[in-house]
PAGU-216229 format. One line per field, with one value per residue: residue number from 1; residue in one letter; x, y, z of N, C-alpha, C in turn. Coordinates in steps of 0.2 Angstrom, whole numbers. Each point is the difference from the previous one (the first is absolute). Layout:
REM residues N
pos	[NUM | ...]
code	[a | ...]
n_xx	[X | ...]
n_yy	[Y | ...]
n_zz	[Z | ...]
ca_xx	[X | ...]
ca_yy	[Y | ...]
ca_zz	[Z | ...]
c_xx	[X | ...]
c_yy	[Y | ...]
c_zz	[Z | ...]
***
This chain:
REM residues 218
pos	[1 | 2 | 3 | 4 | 5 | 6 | 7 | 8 | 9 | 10 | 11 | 12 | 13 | 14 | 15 | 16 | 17 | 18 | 19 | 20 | 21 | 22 | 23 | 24 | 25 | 26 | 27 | 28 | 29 | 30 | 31 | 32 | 33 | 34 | 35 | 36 | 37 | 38 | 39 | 40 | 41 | 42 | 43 | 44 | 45 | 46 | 47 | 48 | 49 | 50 | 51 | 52 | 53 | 54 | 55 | 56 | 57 | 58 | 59 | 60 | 61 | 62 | 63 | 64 | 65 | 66 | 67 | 68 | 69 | 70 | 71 | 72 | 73 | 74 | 75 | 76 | 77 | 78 | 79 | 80 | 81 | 82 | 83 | 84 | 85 | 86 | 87 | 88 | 89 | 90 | 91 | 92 | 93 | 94 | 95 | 96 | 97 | 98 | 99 | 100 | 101 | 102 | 103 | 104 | 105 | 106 | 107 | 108 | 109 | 110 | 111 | 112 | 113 | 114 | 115 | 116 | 117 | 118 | 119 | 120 | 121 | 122 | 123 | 124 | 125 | 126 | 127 | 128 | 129 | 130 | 131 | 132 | 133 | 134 | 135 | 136 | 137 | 138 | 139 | 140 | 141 | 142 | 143 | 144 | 145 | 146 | 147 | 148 | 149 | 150 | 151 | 152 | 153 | 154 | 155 | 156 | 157 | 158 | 159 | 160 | 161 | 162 | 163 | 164 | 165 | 166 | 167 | 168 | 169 | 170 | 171 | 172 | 173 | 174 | 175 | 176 | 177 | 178 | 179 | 180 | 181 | 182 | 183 | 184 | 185 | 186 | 187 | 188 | 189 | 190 | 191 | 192 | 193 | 194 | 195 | 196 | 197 | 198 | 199 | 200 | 201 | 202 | 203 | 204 | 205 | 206 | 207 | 208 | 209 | 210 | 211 | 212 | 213 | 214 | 215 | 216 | 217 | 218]
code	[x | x | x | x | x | x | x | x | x | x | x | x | x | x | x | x | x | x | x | x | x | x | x | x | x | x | x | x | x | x | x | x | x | x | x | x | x | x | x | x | x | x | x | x | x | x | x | x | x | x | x | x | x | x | x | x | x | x | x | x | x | x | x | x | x | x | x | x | x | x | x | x | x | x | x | x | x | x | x | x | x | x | x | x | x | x | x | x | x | x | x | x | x | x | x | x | x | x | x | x | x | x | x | x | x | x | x | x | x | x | x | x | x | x | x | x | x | x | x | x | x | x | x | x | x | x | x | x | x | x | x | x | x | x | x | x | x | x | x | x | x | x | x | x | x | x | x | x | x | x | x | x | x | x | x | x | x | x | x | x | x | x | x | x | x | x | x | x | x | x | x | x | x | x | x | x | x | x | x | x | x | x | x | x | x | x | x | x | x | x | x | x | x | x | x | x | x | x | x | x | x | x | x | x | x | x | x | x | x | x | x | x | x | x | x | x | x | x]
n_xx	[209 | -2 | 4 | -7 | 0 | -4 | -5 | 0 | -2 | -5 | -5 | 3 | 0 | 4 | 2 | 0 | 7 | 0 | -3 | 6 | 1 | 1 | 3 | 5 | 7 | 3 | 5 | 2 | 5 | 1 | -3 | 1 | 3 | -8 | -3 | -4 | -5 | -4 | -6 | -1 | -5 | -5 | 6 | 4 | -6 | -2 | 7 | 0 | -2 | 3 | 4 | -2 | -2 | 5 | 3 | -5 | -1 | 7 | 3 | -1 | -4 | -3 | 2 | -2 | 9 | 3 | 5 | -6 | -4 | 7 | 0 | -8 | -1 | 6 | -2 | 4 | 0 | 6 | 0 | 0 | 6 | 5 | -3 | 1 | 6 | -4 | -1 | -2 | 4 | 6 | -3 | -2 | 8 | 1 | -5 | 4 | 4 | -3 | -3 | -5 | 0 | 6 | -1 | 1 | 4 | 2 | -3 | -8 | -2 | 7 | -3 | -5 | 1 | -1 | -4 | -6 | 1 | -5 | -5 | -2 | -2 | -4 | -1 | 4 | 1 | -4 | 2 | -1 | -4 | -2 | 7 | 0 | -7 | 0 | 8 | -1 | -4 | 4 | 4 | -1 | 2 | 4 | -2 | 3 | 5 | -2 | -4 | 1 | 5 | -2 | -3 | 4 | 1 | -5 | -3 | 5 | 5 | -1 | -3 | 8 | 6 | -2 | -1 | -6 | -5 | 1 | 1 | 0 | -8 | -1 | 0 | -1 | -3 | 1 | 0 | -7 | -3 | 6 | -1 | -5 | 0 | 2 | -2 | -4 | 2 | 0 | -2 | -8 | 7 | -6 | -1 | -6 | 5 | 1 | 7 | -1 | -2 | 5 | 0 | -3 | 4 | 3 | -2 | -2 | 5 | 1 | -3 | 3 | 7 | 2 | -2 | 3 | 6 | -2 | 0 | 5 | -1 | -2]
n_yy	[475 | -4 | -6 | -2 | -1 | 3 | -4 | 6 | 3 | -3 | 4 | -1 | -8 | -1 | -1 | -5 | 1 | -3 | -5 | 0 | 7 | -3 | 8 | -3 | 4 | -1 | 2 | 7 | 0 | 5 | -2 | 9 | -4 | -2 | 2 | -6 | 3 | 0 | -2 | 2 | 1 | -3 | -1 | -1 | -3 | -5 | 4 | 1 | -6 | -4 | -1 | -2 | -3 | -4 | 1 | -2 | -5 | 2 | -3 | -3 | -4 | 7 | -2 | -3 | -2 | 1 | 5 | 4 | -1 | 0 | 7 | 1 | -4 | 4 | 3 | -1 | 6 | 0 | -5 | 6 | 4 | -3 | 0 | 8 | 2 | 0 | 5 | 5 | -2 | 3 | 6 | -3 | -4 | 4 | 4 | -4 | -1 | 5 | -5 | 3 | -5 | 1 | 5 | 2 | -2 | 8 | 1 | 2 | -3 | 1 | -1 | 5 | -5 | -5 | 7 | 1 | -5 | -3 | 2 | 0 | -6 | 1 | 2 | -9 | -2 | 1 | -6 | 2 | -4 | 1 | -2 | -5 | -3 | -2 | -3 | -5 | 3 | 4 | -6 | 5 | -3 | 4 | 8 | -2 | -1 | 6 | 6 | -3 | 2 | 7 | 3 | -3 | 5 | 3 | 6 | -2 | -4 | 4 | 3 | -3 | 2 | 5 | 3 | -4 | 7 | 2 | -7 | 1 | 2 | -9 | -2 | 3 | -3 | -7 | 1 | 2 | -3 | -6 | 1 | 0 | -3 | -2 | 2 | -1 | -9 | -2 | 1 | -1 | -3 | -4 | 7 | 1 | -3 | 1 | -3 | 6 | 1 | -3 | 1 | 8 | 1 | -4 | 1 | 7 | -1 | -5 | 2 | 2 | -2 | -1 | 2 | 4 | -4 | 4 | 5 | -2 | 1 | 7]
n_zz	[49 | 4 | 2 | -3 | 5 | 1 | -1 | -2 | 7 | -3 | -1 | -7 | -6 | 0 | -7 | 1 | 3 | -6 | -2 | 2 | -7 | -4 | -3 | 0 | 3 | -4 | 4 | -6 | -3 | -2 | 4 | 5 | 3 | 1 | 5 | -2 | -2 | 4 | -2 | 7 | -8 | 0 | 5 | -4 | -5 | 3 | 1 | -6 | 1 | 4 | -5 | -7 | 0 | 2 | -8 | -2 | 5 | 1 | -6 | -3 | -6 | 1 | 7 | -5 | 0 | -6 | 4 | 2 | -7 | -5 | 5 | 0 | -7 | -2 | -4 | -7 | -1 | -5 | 7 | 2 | -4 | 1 | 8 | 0 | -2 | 8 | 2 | -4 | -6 | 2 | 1 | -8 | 2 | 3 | -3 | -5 | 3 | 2 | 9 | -4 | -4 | 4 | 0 | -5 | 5 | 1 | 7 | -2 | 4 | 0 | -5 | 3 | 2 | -5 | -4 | 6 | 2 | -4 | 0 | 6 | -4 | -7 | 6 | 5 | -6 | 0 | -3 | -3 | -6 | 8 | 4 | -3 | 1 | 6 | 2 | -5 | 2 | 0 | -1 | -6 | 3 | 6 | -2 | -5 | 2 | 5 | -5 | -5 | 3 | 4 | -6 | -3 | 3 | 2 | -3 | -5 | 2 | 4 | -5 | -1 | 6 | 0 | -5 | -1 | 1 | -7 | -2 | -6 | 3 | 0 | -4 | -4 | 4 | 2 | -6 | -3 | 2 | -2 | -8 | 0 | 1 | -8 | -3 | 4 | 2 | -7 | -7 | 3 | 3 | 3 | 7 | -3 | -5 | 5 | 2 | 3 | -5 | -1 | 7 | 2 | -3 | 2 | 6 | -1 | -2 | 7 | 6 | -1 | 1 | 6 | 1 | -5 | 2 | 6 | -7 | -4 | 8 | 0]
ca_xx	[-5 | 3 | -6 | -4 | 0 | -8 | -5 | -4 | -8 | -5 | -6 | -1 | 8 | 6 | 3 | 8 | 6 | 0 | 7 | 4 | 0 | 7 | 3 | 6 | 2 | 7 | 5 | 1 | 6 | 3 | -3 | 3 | -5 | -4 | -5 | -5 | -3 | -6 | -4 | -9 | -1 | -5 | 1 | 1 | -4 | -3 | 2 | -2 | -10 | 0 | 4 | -6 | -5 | 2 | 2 | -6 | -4 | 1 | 0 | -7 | 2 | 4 | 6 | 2 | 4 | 3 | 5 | -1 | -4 | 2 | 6 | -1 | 1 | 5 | 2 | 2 | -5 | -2 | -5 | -9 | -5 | 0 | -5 | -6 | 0 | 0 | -1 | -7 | 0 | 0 | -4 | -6 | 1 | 2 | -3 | -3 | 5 | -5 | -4 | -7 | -3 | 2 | -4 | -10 | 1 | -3 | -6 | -3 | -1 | 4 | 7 | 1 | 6 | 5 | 5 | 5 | 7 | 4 | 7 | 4 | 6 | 6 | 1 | 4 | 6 | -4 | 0 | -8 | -2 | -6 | 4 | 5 | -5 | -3 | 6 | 2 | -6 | 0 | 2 | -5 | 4 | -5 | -8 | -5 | 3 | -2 | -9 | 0 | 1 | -6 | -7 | 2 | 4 | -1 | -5 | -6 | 1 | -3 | -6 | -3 | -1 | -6 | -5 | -7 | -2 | 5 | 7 | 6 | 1 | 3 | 7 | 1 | -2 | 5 | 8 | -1 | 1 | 8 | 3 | -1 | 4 | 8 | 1 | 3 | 4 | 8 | 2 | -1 | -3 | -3 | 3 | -4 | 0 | 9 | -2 | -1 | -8 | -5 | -6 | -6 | -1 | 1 | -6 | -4 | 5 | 0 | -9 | -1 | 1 | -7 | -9 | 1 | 0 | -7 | -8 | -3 | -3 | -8]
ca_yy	[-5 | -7 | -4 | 0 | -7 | -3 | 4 | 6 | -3 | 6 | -6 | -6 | -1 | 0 | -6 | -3 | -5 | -6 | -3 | 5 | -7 | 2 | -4 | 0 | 2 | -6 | 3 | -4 | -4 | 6 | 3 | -3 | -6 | 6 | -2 | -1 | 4 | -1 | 7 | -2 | 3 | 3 | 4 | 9 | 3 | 0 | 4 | 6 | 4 | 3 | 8 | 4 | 0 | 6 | 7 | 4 | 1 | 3 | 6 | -1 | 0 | 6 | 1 | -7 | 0 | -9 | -2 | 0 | -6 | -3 | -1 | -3 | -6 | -3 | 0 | 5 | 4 | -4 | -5 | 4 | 1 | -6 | -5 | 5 | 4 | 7 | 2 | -2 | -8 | -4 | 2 | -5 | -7 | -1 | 0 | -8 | -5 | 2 | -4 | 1 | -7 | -4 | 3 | -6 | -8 | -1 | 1 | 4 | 2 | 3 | 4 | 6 | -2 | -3 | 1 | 5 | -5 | -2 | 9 | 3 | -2 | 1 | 10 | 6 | 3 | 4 | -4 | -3 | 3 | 6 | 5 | -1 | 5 | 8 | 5 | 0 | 2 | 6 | -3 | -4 | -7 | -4 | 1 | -5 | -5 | -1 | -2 | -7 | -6 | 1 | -4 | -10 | -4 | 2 | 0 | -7 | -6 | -1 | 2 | -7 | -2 | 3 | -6 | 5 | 5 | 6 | -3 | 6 | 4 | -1 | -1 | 7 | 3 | 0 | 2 | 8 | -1 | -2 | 6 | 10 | -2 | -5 | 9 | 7 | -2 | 0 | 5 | 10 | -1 | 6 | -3 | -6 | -7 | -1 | -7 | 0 | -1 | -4 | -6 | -1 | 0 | -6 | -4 | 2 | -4 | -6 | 0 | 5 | -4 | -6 | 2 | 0 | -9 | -6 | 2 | -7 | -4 | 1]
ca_zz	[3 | -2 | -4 | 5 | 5 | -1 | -4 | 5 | 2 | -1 | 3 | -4 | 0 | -6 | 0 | 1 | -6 | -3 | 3 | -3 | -5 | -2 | -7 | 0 | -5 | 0 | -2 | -4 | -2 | 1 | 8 | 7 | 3 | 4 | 3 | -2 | 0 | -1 | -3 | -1 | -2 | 3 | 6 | -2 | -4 | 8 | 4 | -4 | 3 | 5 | 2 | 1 | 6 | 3 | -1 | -3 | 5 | 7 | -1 | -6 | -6 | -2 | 3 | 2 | -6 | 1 | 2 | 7 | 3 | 0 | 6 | 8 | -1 | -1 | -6 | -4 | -4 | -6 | 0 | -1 | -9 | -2 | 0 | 0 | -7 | 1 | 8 | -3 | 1 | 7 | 4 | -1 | 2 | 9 | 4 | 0 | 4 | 7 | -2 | 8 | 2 | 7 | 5 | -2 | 2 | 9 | 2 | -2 | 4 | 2 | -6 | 0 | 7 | -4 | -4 | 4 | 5 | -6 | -4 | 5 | 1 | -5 | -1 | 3 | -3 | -4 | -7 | -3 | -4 | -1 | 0 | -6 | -6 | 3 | -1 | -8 | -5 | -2 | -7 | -3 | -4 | 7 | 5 | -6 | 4 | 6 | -1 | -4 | 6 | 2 | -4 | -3 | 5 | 8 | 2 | -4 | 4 | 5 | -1 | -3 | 5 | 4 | -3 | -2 | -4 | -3 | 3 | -3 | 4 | 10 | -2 | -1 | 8 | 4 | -4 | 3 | 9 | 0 | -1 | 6 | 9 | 2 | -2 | 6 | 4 | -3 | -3 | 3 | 6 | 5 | 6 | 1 | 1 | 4 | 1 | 6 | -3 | -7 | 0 | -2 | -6 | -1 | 1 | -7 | -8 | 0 | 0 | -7 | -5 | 1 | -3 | -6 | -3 | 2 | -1 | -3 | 4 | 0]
c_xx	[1 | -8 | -6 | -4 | -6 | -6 | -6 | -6 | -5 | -8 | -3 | 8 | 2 | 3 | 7 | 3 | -2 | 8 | 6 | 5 | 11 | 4 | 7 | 3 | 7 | 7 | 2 | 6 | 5 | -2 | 3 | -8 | -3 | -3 | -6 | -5 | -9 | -6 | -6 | -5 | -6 | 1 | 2 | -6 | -4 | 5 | -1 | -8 | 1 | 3 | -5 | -5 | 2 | 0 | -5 | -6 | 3 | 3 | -5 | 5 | 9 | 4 | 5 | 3 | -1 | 5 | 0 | -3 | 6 | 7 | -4 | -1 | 5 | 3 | 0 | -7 | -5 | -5 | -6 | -2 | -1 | -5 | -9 | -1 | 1 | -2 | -8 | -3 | 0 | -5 | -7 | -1 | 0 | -9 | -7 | 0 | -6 | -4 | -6 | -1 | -1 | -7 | -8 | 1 | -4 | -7 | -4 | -1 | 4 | 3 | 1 | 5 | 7 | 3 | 3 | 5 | 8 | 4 | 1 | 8 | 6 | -1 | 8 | 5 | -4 | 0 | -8 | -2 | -4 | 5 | 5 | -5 | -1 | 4 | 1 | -7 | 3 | 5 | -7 | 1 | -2 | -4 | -6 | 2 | -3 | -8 | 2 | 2 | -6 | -3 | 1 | 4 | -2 | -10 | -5 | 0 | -3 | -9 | -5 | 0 | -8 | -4 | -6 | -2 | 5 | 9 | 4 | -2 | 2 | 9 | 3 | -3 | 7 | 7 | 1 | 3 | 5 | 4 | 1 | 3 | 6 | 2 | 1 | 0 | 9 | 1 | 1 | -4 | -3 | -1 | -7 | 1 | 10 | -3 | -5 | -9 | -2 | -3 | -7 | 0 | 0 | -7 | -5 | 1 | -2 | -9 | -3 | 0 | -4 | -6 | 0 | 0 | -7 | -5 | 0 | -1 | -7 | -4]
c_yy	[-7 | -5 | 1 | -6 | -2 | 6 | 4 | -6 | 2 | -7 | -3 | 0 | 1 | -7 | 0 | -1 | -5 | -7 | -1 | -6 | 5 | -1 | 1 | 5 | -1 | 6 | -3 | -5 | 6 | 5 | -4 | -7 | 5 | -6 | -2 | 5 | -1 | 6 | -4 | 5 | 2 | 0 | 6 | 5 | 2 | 4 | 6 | 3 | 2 | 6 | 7 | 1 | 5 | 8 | 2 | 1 | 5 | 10 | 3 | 0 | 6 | -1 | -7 | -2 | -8 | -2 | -2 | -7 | -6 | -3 | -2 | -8 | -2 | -4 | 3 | 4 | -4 | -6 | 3 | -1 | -9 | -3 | 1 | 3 | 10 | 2 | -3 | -9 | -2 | 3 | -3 | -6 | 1 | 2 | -6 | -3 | 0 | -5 | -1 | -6 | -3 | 4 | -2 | -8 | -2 | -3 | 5 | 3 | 4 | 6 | 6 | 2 | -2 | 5 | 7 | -2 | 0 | 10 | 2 | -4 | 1 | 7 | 2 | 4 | 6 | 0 | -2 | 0 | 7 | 9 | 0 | 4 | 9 | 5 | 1 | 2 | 6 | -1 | -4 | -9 | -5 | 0 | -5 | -8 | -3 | -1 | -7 | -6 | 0 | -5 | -6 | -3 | 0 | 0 | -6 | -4 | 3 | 2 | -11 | -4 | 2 | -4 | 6 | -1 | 6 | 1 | 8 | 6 | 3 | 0 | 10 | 4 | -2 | 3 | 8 | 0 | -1 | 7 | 6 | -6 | 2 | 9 | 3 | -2 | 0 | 5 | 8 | -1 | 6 | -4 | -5 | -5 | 1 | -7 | 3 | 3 | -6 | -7 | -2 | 2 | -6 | -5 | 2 | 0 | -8 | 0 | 3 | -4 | -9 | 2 | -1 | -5 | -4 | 2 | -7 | -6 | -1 | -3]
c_zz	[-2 | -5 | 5 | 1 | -1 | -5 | 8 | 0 | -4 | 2 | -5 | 0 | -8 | -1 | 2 | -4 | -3 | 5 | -4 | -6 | -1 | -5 | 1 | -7 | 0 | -6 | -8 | -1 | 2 | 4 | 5 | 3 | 4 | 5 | -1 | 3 | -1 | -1 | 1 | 0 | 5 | 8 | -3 | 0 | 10 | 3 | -2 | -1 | 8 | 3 | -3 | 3 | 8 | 0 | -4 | 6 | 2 | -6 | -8 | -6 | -2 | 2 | 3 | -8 | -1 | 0 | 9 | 2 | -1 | 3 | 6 | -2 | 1 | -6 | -6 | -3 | -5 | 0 | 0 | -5 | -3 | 1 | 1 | -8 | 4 | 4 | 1 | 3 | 8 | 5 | -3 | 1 | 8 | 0 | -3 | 3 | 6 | -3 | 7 | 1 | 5 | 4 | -2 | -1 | 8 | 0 | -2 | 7 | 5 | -4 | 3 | 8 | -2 | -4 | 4 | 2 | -8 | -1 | 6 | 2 | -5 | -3 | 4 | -4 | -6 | -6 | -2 | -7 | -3 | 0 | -6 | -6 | 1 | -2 | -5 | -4 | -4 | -7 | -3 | -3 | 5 | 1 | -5 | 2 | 4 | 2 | -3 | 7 | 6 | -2 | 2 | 5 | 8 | -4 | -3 | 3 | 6 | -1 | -2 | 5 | 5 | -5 | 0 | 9 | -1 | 4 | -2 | 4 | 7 | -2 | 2 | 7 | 1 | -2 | 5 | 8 | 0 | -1 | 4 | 7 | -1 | -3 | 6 | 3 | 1 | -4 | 1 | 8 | 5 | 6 | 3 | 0 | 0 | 5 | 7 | -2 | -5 | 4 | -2 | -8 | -4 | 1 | -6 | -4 | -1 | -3 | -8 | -7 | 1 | -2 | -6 | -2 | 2 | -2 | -6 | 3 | 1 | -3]
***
C-alpha cells in the first residue's frame, strides 16, 4: 500500500499537519555526498494517526500491527515507537486527535438535522471513532481508552453544551440513540435501515434528537 493522501472523513475533525518545519542532514567528510534530506516531524506523526484510524475503525485494536499502520503511511515502522512509544500509545493519541467541537458550533436549532447530515456523510468509508472503540473493546487497554475518551471527550462537552436542565443526562439520551443507529447501521447492519429504508429512520433520529436538545428550551 502506498502513502495515504488524506485523513478518513469522520463528523467531528482531526487536527492537521502542522506547517512544515525541517532539519537538514549533511554527509560526513568520509561519506559518499547524499541528497539533502528532510524530516517533517509532526506530518509524520498526522500520517501515522490517519493510517490508524483507518485500520483500527475498520479492523479494531487486535488486528491492526504497527507495521500495517506503518506501510499504509508510508513510512518506516520504527517512527511508531519513536513518536507514540507503542501501539497502545498510538491507538491513545489518534483517538485524541477526534474533535466534536466543530458540530456544537452550529445552530441549536437545527443540530438534530445537522448531525444527521454531518455522519451520513462521514460514514462513506466506514471509518469512525465509535467503530475504532467498538472493534477494539475486547483488549483490555482500549476498551479503558476508549470509556475515558467517551467520557472527556464526546459526553462532557456535549452535556455543557446542552446545559441545564440535567445537561449530562440529555447528553447520555442522545449518545444512546447515535450509538444503537450507527451499530446496526454499520457495524451489525440490519435491512431496516439499507439505503432503501433509512429514510424514515432518519426523520425519528433527526425529531428525537431535536427534542432532547429543546427540553433546555422549556
Amino acid at each position: 500500500m502506498g502513502r495515504l493522501e488524506a485523513a478518513p472523513r469522520a463528523f467531528w475533525t482531526r487536527s492537521s499537519p502542522c506547517p512544515k518545519s525541517t532539519a537538514v542532514y549533511a554527509s560526513g567528510p568520509d561519506e559518499p555526498k547524499k541528497a539533502t534530506r528532510e524530516r517533517d516531524a509532526e506530518r509524520t506523526r498526522t500520517e501515522l494517526i490517519n493510517a490508524a484510524w483507518t485500520l483500527f475503525s475498520t479492523r479494531g485494536f487486535a488486528h491492526t500491527g504497527v507495521r500495517e499502520v506503518a506501510e499504509l503511511a508510508g513510512v518506516n515502522p520504527a517512527l511508531v515507537i519513536r513518536y507514540f512509544g507503542s501501539k497502545e500509545g498510538l491507538f491513545r493519541e489518534t483517538l485524541e486527535r477526534a474533535d466534536i467541537s466543530p458540530i456544537l458550533r452550529g445552530d441549536r436549532r437545527r443540530f438534530g438535522a445537522d448531525l444527521m447530515a454531518a455522519v451520513l456523510g462521514s460514514q462513506e468509508d466506514s471509518v469512525s471513532p465509535l467503530a475504532m472503540m467498538m472493534l477494539s473493546a475486547a483488549d483490555p487497554m482500549a476498551h479503558a481508552a476508549s470509556v475515558e475518551f467517551f467520557q472527556t471527550k464526546l459526553i462532557a462537552p456535549l452535556a455543557r453544551w446542552l446545559g441545564p436542565p440535567d445537561g449530562e443526562g440529555r447528553a447520555a439520551r442522545i449518545s444512546i440513540l447515535w450509538t444503537g443507529f450507527l451499530t446496526n447501521w454499520k457495524l451489525l447492519p440490519i435491512r431496516s435501515l439499507d439505503q432503501a429504508h433509512l429514510a424514515s429512520t432518519r426523520r425519528w433520529l433527526e425529531t428525537t434528537t431535536q427534542a432532547i436538545v429543546d427540553e433546555g428550551e422549556a
